[in-house]
VODREN-539982 format. One record per residue (C-alpha): residue number from 1; residue in three letters; x, y, z. Coordinates in Angstrom, 2 decimals. Layout:
// residues N
rec roza=NUM drenlo=ALA xx=X yy=Y zz=Z;
...
END
This chain:
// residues 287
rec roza=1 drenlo=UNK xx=61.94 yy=101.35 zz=133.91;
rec roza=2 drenlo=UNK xx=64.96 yy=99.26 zz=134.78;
rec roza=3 drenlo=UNK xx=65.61 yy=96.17 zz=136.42;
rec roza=4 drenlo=UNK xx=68.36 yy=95.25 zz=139.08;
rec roza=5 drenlo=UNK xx=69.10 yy=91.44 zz=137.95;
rec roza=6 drenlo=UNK xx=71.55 yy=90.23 zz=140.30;
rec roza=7 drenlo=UNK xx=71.23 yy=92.02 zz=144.01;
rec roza=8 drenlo=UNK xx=72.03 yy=90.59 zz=147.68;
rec roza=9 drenlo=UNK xx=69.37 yy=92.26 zz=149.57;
rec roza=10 drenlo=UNK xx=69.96 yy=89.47 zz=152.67;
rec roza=11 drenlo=UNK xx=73.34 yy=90.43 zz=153.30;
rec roza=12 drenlo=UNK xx=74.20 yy=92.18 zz=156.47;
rec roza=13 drenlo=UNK xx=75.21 yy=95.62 zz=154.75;
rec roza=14 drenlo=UNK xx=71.52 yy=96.48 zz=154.18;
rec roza=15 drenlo=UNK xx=70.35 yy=95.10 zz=157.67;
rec roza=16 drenlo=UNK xx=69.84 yy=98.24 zz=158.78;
rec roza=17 drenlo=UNK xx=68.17 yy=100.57 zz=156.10;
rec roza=18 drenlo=UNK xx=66.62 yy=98.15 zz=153.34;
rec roza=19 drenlo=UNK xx=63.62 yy=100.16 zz=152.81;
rec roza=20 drenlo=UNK xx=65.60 yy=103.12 zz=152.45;
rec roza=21 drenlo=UNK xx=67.44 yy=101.41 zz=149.57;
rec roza=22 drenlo=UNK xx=64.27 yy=100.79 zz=147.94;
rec roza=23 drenlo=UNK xx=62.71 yy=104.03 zz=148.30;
rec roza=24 drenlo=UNK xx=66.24 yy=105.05 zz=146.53;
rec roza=25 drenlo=UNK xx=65.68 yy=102.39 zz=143.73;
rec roza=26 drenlo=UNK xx=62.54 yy=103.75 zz=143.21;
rec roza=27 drenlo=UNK xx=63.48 yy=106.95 zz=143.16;
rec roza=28 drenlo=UNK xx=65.92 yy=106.45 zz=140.13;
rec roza=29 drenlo=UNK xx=63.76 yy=104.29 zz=137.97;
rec roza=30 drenlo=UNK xx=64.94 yy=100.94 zz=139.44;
rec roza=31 drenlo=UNK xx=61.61 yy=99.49 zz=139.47;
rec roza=32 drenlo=UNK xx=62.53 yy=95.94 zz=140.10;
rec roza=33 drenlo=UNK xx=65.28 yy=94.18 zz=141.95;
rec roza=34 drenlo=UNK xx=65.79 yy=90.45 zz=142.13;
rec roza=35 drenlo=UNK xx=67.38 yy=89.22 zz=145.58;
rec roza=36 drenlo=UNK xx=70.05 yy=86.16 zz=144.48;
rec roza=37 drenlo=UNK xx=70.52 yy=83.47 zz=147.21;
rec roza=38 drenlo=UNK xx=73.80 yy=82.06 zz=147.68;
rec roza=39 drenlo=UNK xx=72.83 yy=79.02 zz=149.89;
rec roza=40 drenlo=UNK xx=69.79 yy=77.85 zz=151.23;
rec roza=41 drenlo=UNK xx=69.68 yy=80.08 zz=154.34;
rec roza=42 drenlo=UNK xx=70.52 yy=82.77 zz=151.66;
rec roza=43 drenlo=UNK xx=67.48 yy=81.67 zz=149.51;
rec roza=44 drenlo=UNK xx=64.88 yy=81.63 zz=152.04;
rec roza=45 drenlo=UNK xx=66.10 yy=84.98 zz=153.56;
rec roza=46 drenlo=UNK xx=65.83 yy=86.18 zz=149.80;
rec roza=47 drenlo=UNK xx=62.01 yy=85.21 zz=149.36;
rec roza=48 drenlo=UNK xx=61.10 yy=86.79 zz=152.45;
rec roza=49 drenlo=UNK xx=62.35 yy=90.08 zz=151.32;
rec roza=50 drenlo=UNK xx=60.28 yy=89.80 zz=148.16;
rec roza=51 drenlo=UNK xx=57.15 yy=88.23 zz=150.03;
rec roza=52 drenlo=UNK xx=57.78 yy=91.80 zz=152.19;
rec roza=53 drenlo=UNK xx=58.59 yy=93.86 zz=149.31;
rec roza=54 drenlo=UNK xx=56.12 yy=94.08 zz=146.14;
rec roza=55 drenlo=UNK xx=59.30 yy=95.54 zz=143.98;
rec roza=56 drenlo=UNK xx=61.86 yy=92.38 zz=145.09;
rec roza=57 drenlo=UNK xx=61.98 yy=89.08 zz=143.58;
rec roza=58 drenlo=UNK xx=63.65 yy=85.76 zz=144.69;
rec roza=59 drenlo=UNK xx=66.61 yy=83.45 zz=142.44;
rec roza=60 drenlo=UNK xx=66.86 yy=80.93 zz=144.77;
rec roza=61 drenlo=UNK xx=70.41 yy=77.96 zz=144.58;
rec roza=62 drenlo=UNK xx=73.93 yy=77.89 zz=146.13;
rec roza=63 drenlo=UNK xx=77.06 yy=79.35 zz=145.01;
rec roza=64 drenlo=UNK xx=79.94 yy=77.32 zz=144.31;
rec roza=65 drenlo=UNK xx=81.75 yy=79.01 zz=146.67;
rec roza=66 drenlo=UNK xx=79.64 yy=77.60 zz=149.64;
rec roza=67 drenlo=UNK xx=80.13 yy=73.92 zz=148.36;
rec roza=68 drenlo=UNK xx=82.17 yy=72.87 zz=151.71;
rec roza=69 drenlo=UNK xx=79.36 yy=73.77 zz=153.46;
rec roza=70 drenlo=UNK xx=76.39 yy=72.80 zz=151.72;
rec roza=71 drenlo=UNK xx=73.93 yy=69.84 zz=152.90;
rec roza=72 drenlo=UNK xx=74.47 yy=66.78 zz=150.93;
rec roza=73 drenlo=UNK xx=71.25 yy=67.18 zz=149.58;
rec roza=74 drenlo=UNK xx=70.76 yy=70.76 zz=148.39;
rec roza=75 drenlo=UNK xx=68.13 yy=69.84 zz=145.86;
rec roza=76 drenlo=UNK xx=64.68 yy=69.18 zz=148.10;
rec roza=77 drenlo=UNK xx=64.78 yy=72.37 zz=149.89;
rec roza=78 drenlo=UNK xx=65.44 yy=74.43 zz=146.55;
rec roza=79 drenlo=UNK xx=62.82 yy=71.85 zz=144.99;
rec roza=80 drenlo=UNK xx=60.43 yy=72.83 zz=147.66;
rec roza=81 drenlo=UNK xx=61.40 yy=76.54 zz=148.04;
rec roza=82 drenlo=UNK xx=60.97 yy=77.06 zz=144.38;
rec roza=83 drenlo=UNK xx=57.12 yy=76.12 zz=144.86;
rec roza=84 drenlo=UNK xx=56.92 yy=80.09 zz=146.10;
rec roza=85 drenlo=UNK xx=55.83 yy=82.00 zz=143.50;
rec roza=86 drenlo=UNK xx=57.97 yy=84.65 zz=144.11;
rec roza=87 drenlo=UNK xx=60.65 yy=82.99 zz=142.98;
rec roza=88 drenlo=UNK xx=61.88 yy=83.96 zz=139.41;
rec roza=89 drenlo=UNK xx=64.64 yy=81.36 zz=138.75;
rec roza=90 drenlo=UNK xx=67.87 yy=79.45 zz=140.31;
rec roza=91 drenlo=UNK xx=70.65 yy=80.42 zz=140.96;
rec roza=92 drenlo=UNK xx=72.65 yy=81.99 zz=141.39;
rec roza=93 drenlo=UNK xx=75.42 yy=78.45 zz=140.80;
rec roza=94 drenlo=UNK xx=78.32 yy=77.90 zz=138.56;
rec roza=95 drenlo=UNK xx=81.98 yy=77.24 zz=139.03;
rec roza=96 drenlo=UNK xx=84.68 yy=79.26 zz=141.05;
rec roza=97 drenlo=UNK xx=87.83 yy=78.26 zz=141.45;
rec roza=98 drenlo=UNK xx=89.39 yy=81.96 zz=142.54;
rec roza=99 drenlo=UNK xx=90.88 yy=80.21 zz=145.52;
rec roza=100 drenlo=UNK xx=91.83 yy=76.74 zz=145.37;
rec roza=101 drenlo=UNK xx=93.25 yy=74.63 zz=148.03;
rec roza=102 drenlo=UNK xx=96.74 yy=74.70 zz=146.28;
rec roza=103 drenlo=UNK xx=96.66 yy=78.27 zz=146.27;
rec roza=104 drenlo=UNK xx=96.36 yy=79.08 zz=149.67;
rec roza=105 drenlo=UNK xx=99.09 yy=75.76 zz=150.89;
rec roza=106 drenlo=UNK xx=101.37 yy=78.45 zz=147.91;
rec roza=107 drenlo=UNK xx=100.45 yy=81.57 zz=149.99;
rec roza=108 drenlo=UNK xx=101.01 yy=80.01 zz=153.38;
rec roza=109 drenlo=UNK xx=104.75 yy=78.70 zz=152.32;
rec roza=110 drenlo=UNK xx=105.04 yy=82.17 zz=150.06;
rec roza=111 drenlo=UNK xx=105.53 yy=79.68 zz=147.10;
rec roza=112 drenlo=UNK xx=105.66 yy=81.23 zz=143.83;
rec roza=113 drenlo=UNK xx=102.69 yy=78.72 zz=142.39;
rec roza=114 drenlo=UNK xx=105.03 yy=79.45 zz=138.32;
rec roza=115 drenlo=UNK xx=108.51 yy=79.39 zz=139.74;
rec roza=116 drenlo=UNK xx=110.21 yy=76.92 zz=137.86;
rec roza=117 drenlo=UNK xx=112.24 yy=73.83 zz=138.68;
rec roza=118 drenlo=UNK xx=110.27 yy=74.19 zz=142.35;
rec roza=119 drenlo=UNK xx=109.50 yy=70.49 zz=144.21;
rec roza=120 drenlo=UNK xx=106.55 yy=69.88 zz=145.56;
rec roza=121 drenlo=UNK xx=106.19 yy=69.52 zz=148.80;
rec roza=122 drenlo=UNK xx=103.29 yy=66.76 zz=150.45;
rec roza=123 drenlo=UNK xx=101.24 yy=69.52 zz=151.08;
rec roza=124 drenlo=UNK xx=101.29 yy=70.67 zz=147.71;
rec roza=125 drenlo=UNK xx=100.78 yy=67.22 zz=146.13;
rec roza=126 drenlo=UNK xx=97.83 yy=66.67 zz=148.52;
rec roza=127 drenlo=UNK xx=96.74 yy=70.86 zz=148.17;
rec roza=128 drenlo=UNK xx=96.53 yy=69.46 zz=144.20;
rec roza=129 drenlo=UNK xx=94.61 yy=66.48 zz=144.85;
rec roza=130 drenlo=UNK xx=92.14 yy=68.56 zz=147.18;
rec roza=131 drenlo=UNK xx=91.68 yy=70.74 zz=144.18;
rec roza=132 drenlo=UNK xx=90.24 yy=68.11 zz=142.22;
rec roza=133 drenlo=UNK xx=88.04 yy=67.18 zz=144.95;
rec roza=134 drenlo=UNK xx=86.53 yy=70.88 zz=145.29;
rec roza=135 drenlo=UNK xx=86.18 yy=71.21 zz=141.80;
rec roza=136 drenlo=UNK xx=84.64 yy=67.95 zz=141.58;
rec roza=137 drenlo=UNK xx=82.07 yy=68.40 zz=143.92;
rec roza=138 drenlo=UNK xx=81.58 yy=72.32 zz=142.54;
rec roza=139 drenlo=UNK xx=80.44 yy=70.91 zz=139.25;
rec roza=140 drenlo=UNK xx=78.27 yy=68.31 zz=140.88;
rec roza=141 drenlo=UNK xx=76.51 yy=71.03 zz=142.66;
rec roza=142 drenlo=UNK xx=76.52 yy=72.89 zz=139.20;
rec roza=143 drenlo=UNK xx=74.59 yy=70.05 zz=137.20;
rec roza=144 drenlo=UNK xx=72.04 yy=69.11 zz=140.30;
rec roza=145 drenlo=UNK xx=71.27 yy=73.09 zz=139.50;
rec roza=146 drenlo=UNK xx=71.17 yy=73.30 zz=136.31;
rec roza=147 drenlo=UNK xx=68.53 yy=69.54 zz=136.39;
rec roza=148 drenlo=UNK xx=66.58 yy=71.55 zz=138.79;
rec roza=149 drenlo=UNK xx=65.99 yy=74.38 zz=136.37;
rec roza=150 drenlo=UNK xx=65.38 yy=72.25 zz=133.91;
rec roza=151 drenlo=UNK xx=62.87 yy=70.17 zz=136.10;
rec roza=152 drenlo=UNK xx=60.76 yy=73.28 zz=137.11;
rec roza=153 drenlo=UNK xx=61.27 yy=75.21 zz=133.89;
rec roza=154 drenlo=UNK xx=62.62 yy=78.10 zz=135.46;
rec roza=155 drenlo=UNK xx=66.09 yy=79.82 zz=133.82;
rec roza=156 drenlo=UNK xx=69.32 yy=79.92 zz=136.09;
rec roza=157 drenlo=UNK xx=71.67 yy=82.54 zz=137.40;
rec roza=158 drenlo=UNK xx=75.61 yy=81.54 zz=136.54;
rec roza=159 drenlo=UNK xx=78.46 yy=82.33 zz=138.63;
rec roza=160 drenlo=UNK xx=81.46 yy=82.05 zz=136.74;
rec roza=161 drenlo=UNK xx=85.12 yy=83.01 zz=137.84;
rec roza=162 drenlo=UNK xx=88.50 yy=81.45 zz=136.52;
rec roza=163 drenlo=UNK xx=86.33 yy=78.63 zz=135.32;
rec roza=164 drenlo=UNK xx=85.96 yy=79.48 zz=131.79;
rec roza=165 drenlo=UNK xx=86.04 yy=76.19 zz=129.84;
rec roza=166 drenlo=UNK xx=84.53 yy=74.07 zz=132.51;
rec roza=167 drenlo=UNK xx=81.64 yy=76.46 zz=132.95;
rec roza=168 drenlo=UNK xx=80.82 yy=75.82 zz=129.08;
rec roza=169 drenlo=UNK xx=81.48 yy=72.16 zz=129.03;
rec roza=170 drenlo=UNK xx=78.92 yy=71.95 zz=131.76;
rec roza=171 drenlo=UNK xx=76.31 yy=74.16 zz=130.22;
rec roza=172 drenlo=UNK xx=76.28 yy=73.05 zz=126.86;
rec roza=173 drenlo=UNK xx=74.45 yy=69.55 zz=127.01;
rec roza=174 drenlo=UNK xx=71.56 yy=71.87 zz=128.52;
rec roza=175 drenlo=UNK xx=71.35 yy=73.97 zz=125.16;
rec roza=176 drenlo=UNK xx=67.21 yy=74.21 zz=124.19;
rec roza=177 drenlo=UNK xx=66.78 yy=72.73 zz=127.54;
rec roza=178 drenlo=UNK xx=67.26 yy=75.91 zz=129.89;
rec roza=179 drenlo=UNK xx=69.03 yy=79.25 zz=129.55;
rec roza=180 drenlo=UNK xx=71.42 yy=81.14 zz=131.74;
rec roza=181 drenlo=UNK xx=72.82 yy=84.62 zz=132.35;
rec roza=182 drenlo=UNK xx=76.61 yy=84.86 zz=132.92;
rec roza=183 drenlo=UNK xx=75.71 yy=87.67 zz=135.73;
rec roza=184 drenlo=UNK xx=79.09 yy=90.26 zz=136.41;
rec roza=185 drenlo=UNK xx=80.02 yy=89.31 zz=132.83;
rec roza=186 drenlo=UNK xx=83.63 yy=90.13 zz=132.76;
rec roza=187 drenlo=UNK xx=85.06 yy=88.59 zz=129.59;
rec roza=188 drenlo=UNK xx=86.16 yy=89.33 zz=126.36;
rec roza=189 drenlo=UNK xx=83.96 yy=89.48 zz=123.10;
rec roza=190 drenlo=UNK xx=84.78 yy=86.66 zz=121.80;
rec roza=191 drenlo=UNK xx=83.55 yy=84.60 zz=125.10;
rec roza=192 drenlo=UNK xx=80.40 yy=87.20 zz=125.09;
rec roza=193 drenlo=UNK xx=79.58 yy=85.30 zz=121.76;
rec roza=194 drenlo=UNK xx=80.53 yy=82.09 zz=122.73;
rec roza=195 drenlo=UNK xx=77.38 yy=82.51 zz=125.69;
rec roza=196 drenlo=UNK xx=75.31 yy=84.29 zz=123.03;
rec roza=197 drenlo=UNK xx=75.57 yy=81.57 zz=120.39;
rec roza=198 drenlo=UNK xx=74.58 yy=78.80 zz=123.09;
rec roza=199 drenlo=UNK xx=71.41 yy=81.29 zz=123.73;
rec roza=200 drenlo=UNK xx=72.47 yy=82.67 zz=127.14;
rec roza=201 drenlo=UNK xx=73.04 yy=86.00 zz=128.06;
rec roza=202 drenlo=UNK xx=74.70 yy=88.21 zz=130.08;
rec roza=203 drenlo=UNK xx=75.34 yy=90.72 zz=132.54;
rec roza=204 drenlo=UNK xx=77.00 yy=94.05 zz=133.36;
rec roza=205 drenlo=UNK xx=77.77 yy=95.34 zz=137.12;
rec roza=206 drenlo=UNK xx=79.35 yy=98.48 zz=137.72;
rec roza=207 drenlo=UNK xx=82.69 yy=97.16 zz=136.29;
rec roza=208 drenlo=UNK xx=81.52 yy=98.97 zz=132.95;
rec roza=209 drenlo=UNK xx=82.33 yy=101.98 zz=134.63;
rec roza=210 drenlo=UNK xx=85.70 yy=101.32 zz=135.81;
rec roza=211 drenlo=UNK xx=88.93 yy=103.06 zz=134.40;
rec roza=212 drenlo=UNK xx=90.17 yy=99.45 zz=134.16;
rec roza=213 drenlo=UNK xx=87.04 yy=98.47 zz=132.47;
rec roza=214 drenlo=UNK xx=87.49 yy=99.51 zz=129.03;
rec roza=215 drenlo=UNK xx=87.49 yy=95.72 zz=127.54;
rec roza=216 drenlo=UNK xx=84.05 yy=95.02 zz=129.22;
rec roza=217 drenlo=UNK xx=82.83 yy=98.60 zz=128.08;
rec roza=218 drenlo=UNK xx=83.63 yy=97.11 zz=124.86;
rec roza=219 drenlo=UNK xx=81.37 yy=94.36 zz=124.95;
rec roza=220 drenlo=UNK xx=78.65 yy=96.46 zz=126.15;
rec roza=221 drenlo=UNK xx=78.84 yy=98.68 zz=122.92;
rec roza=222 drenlo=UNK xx=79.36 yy=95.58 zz=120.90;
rec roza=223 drenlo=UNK xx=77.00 yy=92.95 zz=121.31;
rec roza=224 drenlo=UNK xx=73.51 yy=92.58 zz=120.35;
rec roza=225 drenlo=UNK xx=71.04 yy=95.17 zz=122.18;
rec roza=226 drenlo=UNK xx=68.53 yy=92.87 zz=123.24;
rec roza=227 drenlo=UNK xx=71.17 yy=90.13 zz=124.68;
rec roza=228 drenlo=UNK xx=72.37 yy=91.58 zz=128.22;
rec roza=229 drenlo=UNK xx=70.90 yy=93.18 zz=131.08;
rec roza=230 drenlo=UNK xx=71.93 yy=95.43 zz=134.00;
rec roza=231 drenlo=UNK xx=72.53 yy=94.57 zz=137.35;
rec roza=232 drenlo=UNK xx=74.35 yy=95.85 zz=140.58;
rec roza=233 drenlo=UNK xx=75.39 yy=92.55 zz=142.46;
rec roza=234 drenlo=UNK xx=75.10 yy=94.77 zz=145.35;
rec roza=235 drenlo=UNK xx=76.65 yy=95.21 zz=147.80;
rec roza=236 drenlo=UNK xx=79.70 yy=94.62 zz=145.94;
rec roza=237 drenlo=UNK xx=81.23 yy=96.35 zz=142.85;
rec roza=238 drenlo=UNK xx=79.68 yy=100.08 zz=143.53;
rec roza=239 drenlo=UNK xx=80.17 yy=101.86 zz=140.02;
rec roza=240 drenlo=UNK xx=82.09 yy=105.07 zz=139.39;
rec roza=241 drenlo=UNK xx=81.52 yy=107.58 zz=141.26;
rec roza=242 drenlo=UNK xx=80.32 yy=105.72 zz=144.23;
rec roza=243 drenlo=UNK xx=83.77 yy=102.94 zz=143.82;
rec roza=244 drenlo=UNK xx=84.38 yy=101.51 zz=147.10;
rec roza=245 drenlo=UNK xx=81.10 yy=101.91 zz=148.80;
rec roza=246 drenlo=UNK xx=78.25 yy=100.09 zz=149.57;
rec roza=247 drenlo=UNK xx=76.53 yy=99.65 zz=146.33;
rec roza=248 drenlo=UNK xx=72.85 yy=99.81 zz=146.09;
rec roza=249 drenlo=UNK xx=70.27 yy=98.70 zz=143.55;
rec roza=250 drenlo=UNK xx=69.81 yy=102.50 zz=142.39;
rec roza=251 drenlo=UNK xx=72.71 yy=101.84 zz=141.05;
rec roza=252 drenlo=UNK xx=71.68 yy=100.07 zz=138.29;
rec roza=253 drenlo=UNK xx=71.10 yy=103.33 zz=136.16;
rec roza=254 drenlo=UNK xx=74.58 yy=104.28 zz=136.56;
rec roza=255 drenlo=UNK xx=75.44 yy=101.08 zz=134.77;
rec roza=256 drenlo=UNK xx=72.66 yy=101.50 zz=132.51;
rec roza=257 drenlo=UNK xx=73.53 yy=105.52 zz=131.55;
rec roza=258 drenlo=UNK xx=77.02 yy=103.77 zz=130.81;
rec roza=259 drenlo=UNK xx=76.08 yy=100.88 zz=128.31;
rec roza=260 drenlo=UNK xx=74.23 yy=103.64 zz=126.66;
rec roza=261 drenlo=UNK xx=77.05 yy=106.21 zz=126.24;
rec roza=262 drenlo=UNK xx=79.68 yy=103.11 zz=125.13;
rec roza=263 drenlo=UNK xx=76.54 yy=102.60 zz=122.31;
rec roza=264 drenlo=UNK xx=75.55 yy=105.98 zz=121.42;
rec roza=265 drenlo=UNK xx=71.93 yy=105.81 zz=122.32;
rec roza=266 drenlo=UNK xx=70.04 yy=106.53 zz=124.98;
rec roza=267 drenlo=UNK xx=69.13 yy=105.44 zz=128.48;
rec roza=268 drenlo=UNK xx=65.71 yy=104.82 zz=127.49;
rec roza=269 drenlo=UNK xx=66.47 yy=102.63 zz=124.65;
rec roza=270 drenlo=UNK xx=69.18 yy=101.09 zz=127.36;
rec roza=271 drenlo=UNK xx=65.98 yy=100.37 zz=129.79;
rec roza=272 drenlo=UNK xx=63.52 yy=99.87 zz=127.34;
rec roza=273 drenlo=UNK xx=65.50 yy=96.75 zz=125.91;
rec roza=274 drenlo=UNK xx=67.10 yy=95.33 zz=128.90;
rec roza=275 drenlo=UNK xx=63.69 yy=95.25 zz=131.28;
rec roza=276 drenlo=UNK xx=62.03 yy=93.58 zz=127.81;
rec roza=277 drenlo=UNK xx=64.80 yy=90.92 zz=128.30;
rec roza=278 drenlo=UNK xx=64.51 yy=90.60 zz=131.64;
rec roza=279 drenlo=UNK xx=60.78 yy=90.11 zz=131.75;
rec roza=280 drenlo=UNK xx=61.30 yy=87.52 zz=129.04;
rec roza=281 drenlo=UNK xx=63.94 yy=85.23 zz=131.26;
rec roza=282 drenlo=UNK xx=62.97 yy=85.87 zz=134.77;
rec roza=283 drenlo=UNK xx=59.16 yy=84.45 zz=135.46;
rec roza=284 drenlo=UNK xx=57.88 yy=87.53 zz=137.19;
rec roza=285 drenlo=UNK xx=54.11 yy=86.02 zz=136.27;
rec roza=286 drenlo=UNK xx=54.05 yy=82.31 zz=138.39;
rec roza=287 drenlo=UNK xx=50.79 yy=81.70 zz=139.82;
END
């Protein structure tokens, strides 16, 4: 049996054929998939799919990435959305700072953010100080999370993208308190162990398969077998030979079939380890 960890299930691109999907995930082993929300519409769309579905499960929080938009208090409707028993943790939340406010003043003025010797303009000097702002309130919304998980006992779902040292910062006064899965882990060994030795995981997506993915393949064959899990984060990042499509939580024993050649065993062994790690972080069992 395998597990699909990290899924969007309540995005538009399976509006029209969910159950197919799961009759598909079924089909290749994929016995459980756990629907991530990304904001609080997200999160309440995600536990109606797995009150619907007896194979989907809810993570219910709100990705950094929605932080403009969020309601000032994002906290009592997780709070009171978590009550659902459905729900298996929250997240997913973290840091992201893939497009900054300075970037985008760079684009717009096709400014070279590394030329040197450049002046800033005012809208560069204010693009900066709106950066510190976002990322400000990003790790607000990060802590209030990670409290919340700690609160309700339940393990969280981290986002994580060009936010490497301020992700861990964050995290690591929550070590023994909580634990977390860096989900699409993307990094090299050496951060792999610096999220192990805190007593986190992580995750693999369909990057493992990727020509370009050798240094994550890497990791995969490296680490500790009973320290990751598998995941799709469908509909995004589609694995090899299905790159550029839709991807589907099926999917997940592509991913799986390719941790297990990178570590010269089996698929079994692959599924056997990751579900028992999944069923040990995710509460599948609230009553």
């Amino acid at each position: 049996m395998l597990i699909d960890t990290h899924a969007h299930l309540d995005f538009p691109e399976f509006a029209n054929d969910l159950e197919d999907v799961l009759r598909h995930a079924e089909q290749a082993d994929v016995k459980r998939v756990i629907t991530i929300g990304t904001s609080i519409q997200s999160s309440r769309r995600a536990i109606e799919l797995a009150e619907r579905y007896a194979s989907v499960y809810a993570a219910i929080g709100v990705h950094p990435s929605h932080v403009e938009k969020a309601e000032d208090d994002v906290i009592t409707p997780l709070r009171e959305l978590a009550k659902n028993p459905r729900v298996v943790a929250i997240g997913e939340m973290g840091l992201d700072y893939h497009h900054l406010p300075s970037e985008e003043v760079a684009k717009e003025k096709q400014v070279q953010v590394m030329t040197a010797l450049r002046s800033e303009t005012d809208e560069e000097i204010e693009a900066q100080i709106r950066d510190g702002a976002y990322k400000s309130k990003q790790a607000s919304l990060f802590q209030q999370q990670l409290d919340l998980g700690v609160e309700l006992g339940l393990n969280v779902v981290i986002h994580q993208r060009d936010a490497w040292e301020d992700t861990l910062r964050i995290m690591r006064p929550y070590t023994g308190k909580l634990r977390g899965v860096f989900h699409c882990f993307g990094g090299s060994l050496n951060e792999a162990n610096e999220v192990l030795d805190l007593d986190h995981l992580i995750s693999f997506t369909g990057v493992v398969t990727f020509k370009n993915g050798v240094a994550v393949r890497e990791v995969a064959a490296q680490i500790p077998l009973w320290k990751f899990m598998v995941e799709t984060d469908c509909p995004y990042l589609a694995p090899v030979p299905f790159r550029g499509k839709r991807s589907e939580p099926a999917y997940t024993r592509i991913v799986a079939e390719t941790v297990a050649a990178a570590r010269g065993i089996s698929l079994q062994e692959v599924a056997e380890a990751t579900t028992e790690t999944a069923e040990g972080f995710f509460q599948f069992n609230r009553t």
